[in-house]
C-alpha positions in Angstrom: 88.8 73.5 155.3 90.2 71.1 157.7 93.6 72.8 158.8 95.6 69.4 158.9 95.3 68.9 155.1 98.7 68.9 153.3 99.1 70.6 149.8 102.5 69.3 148.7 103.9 70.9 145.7 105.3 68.2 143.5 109.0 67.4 142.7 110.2 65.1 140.6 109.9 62.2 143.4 106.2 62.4 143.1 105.8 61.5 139.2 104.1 58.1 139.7 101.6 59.8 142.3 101.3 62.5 139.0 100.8 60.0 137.0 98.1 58.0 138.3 96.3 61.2 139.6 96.4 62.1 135.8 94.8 59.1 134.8 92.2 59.1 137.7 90.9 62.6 136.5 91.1 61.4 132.5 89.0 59.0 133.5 86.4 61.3 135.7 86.3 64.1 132.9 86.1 61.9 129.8 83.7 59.2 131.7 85.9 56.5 130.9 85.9 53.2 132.4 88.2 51.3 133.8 89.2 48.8 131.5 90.0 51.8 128.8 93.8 51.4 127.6 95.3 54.1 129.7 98.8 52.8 128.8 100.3 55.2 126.0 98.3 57.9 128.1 100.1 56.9 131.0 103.8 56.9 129.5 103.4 60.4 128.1 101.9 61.7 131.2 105.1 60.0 132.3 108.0 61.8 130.2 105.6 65.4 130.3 106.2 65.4 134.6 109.9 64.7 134.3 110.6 66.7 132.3 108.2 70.0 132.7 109.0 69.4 136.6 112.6 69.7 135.7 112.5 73.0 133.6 109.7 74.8 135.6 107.3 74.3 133.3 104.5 72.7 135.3 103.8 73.7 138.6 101.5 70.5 140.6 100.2 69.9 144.2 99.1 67.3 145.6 96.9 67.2 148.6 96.8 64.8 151.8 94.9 63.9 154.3 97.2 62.1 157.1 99.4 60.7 154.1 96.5 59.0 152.0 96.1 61.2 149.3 92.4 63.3 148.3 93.4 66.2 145.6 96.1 67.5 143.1 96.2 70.3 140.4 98.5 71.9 138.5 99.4 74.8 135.7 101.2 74.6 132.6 103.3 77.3 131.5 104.1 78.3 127.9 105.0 81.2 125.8 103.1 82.8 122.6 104.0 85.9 121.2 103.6 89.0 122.9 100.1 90.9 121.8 98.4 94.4 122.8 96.3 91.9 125.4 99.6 90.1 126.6 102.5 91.7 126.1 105.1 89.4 127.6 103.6 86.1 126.2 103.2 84.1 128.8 100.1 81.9 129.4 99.5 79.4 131.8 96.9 75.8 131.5 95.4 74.6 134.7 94.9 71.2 134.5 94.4 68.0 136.6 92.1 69.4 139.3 91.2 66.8 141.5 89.2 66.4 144.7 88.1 63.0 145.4 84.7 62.5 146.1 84.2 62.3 150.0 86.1 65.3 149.9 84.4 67.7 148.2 82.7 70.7 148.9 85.5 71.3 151.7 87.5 74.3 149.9 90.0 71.8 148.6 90.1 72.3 145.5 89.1 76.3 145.6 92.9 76.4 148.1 94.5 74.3 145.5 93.8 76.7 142.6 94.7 79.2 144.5 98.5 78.7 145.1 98.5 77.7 141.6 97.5 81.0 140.4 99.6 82.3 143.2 102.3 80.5 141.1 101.3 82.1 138.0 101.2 85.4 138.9 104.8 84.7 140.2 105.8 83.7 137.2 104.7 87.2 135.4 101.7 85.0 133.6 99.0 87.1 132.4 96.4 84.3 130.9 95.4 81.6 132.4 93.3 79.4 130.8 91.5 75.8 131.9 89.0 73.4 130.8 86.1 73.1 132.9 83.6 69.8 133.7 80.1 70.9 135.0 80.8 70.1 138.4 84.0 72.2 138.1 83.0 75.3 136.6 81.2 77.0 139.6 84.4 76.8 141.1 86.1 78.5 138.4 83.5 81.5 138.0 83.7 82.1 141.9 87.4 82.1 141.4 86.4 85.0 138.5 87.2 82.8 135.1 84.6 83.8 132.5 83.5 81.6 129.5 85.2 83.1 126.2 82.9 82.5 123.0 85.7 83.9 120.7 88.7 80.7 120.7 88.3 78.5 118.3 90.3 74.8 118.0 91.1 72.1 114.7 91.7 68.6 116.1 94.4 66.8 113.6 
C-alpha cells in the first residue's frame, strides 16, 4: 500500500464527494449505465449523509491519492433488539466500498474496511453485515465475513 495515500474520514463538508461516490458504486454494483436517472437516488443519498453524519450514525472515508480522489467506504449503524446472539442491539451495514479501477489490488480497500470495523467495534457493534459483488467478496472472506444461508428479505 503506497504510504502517501490519505483515508479521510468524512464530515459533513464532504457530502457532495459522498454523494457522487454513492452513485459511482450504484452504478458499478447494479451495472447501470450512465444515462440511468440517478436523480431521486442522488437527493436521498443527499439528506441520508447530512443527517447520519450529523448524529453518528454513518461513519465514511474517503481515500486520496495527492488530492484526486481513488476510494471511499462506510458503515451504517442501527439498533435491533437485544437477542442471546447480540445482546446490546447494535448492528452495523458496510456499504459504499470503492476502489477505482487503476487502483486496485493495492490494499486500499482491505485498509479502508479496516478502520471502519475499527469504528464498529468502537462503537460496541457486535454484527456487522455487507453486501458483497463478486469481485468484492474475496476481500470480505480474508477479512473473515462468512456467507449466512439463514436471512431472509420481502421487497415491498
Amino acid at each position: 500500500m503506497k504510504e502517501n495515500y490519505e483515508y479521510k474520514k468524512a464530515t459533513i463538508e464532504d457530502t457532495d464527494e459522498l454523494v457522487r461516490t454513492r452513485i459511482t458504486v450504484l452504478r458499478a454494483a447494479n451495472k447501470l449505465s450512465d444515462d440511468v436517472d440517478m436523480s431521486l437516488v442522488e437527493k436521498e443519498s443527499y439528506e441520508y449523509y447530512k443527517r447520519a453524519l450529523e448524529t453518528g450514525e454513518h461513519i465514511g472515508y474517503l481515500v486520496y491519492d495527492n488530492g484526486t480522489f481513488i476510494g471511499a467506504g462506510g458503515v451504517s449503524f442501527y439498533q435491533v433488539m437485544p437477542t442471546y446472539h447480540n445482546s446490546t442491539g447494535k448492528k452495523a451495514y458496510i456499504m459504499n466500498m470503492y476502489t477505482a479501477p487503476e487502483y486496485r489490488r493495492q490494499g486500499i480497500a482491505f485498509h479502508t474496511l479496516d478502520l471502519l470495523m475499527n469504528d464498529a467495534k468502537k462503537q460496541g457493534v457486535l454484527q456487522i453485515a455487507l453486501d458483497a459483488t463478486d469481485m468484492g467478496r474475496p476481500l470480505y472472506e480474508r477479512y473473515g465475513f462468512v456467507k449466512m444461508e439463514d436471512k431472509m428479505e420481502l421487497k415491498v
